[in-house]
N, C-alpha and C positions, 0 to 999 in steps of 0.2 A: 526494503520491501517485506523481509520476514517480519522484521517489528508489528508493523502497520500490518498484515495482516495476522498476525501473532492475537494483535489489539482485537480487532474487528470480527474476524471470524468466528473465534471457537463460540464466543456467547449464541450466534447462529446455530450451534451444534448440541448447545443447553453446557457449553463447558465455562467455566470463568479464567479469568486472566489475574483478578488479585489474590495476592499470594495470600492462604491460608491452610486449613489442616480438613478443607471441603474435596472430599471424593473426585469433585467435578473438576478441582482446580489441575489447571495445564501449564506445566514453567516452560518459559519461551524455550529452554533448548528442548524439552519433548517436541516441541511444536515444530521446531527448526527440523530436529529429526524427520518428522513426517512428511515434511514438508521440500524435503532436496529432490524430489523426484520431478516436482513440477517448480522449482526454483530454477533450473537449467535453461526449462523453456521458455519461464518469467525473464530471465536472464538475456537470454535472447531477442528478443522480442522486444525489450528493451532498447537492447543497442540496434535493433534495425530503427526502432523510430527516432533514437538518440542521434543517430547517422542525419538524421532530416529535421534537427533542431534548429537549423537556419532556412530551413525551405518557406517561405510564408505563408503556406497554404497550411500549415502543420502547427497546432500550438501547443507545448507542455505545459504542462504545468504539477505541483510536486504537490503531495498531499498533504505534507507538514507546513509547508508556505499556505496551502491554501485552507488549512484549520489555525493558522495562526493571525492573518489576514485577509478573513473571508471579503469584506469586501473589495477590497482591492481582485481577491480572483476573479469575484463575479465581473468586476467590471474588464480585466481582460477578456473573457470569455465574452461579453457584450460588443467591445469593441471589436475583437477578432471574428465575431460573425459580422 
């Protein structure tokens, strides 16, 4: 979860994520740092929906599966509604 949001976020904040010698640039462990305070609750929150990964009313799905095999996600997501 830090990865991906490691990725995703900072550019939102004007920071970069490729590593260079730019002011802006943020190395995943700063980012981890900052970031353990609301990883607990990510944490969390996680394992309660993980707990209902079999309920069928409930569908996960990962974000690395689903940038890897976007259509394939879309189409669970279609079929699950």
């Amino acid at each position: 979860m830090c990865v991906s949001s490691w990725k995703f976020l900072p550019p939102m904040f004007g920071f970069t994520t490729e590593a260079s010698d730019d002011p802006a640039y943020i190395p995943l462990d700063a980012w981890a740092d900052s970031q353990l305070g609301h990883a607990h609750q990510s944490l969390h929150n996680l394992c309660d929906w993980w707990e209902q990964r079999n309920n069928p009313r409930v569908l996960l799905l990962f974000f690395d599966d689903m940038k890897l095999e976007h259509e394939v996600a879309v189409r669970k997501v279609a079929a699950f509604m």
